[in-house]
C-alpha positions in Angstrom: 89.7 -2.1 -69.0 86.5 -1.2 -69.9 83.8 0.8 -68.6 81.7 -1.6 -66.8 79.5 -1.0 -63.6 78.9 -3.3 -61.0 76.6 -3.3 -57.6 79.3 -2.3 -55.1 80.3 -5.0 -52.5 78.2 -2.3 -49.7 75.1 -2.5 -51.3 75.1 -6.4 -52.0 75.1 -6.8 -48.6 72.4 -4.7 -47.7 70.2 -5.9 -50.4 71.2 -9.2 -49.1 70.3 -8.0 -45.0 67.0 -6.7 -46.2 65.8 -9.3 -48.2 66.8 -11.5 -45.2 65.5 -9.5 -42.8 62.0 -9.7 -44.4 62.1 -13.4 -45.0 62.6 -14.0 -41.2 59.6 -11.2 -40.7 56.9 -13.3 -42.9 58.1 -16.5 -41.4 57.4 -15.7 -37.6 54.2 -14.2 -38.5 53.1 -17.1 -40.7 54.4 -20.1 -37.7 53.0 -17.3 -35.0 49.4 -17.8 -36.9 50.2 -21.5 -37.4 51.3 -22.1 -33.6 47.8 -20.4 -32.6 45.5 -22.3 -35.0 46.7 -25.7 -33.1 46.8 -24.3 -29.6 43.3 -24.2 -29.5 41.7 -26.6 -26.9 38.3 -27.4 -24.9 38.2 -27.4 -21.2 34.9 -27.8 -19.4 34.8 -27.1 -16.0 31.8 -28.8 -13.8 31.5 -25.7 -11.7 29.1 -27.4 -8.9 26.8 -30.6 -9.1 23.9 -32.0 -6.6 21.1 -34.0 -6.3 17.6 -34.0 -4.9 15.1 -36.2 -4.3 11.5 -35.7 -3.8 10.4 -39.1 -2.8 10.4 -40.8 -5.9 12.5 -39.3 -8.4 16.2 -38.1 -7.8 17.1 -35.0 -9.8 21.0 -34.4 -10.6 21.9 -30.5 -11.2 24.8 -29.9 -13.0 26.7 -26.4 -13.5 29.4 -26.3 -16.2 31.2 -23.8 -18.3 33.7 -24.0 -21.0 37.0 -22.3 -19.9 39.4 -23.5 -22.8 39.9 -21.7 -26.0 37.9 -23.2 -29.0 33.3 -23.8 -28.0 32.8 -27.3 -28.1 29.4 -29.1 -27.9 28.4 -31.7 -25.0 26.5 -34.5 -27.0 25.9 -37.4 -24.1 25.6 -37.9 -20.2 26.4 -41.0 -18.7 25.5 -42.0 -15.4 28.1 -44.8 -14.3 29.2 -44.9 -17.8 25.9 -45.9 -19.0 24.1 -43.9 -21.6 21.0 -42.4 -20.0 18.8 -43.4 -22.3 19.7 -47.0 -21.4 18.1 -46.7 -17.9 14.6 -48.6 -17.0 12.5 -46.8 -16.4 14.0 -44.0 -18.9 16.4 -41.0 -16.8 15.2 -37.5 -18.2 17.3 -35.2 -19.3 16.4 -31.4 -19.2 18.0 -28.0 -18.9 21.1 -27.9 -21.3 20.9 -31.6 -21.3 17.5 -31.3 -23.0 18.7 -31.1 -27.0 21.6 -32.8 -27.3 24.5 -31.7 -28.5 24.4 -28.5 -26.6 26.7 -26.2 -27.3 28.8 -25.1 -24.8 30.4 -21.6 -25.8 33.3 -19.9 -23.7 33.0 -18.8 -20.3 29.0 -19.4 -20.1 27.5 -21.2 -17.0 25.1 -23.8 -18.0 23.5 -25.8 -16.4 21.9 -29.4 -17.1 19.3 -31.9 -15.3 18.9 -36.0 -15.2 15.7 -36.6 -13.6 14.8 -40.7 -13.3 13.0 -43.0 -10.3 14.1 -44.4 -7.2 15.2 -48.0 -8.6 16.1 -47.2 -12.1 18.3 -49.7 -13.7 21.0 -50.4 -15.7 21.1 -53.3 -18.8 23.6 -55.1 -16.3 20.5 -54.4 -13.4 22.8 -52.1 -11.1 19.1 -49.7 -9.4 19.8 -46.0 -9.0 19.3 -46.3 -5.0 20.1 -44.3 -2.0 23.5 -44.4 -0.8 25.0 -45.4 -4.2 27.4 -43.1 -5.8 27.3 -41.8 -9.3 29.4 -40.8 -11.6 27.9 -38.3 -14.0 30.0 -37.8 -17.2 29.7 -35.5 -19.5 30.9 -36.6 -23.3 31.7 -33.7 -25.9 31.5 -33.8 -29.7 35.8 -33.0 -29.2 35.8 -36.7 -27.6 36.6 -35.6 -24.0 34.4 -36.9 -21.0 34.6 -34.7 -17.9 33.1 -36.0 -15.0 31.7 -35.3 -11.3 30.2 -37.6 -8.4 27.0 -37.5 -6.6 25.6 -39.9 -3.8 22.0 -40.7 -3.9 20.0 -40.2 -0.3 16.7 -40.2 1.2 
């Protein structure tokens, strides 16, 4: 026989354990960073909404904050699924509403106004009247609407 040395069986298996052991280590950190790049999500909650009307115009307040995990932008309102700026005579936005998109960053309270007339119409014709109901929705550059209701009075 001749003088030949070898890694003994001991230490093969805990070069093998350790290079293991690391592999497993890198993976979990790198599906841990992967799992929280996709679990990112907007959620914006209409905290409060309500109208008033001054004897000619209605006013809709709106109150809203993000409470998901990634800022998202709102970049239309609807009113009955109707784009405001379809309405005759024009609805007015102001607040956050005013520049659209507005960016919407997480867990600030914003707040956003329609403004249009008593009578205000629709392409289809459907007036903005007392006792009608609206649904105001709010669109975000993510492609989510969330919405809230608000029945016009005197």
């Amino acid at each position: 026989m001749s003088d030949e040395r070898a890694l003994s069986q001991v230490m093969s298996v805990i070069i093998i354990a350790v290079v293991t052991i690391t592999m497993v280590i890198s993976a979990s950190y790198w599906t841990g960073a992967l799992s929280a790049a996709f679990t990112r999500f907007e959620k914006i909650e209409i905290r409060s909404s309500s109208v008033v009307f001054d004897g000619g115009n209605y006013e809709i307040t709106i109150n809203y904050v993000n409470t998901g995990s990634s800022p998202t932008s709102v970049d239309s309102v609807l009113l009955n699924d109707v784009p405001c700026s379809e309405f005759t005579p024009l609805a007015a936005l102001g607040g956050n509403f005013s520049n659209l998109p507005s960016t919407c960053e997480l867990g600030v309270v914003k707040t956003g106004t329609v403004t249009f007339q008593s009578g205000a119409s629709d392409p289809s014709g459907n007036a903005l009247r007392a006792g009608v109901t609206i649904m105001v929705t709010l669109h975000t550059t993510g492609g989510k609407n969330y919405q809230t209701s608000v029945t016009l009075n005197y």
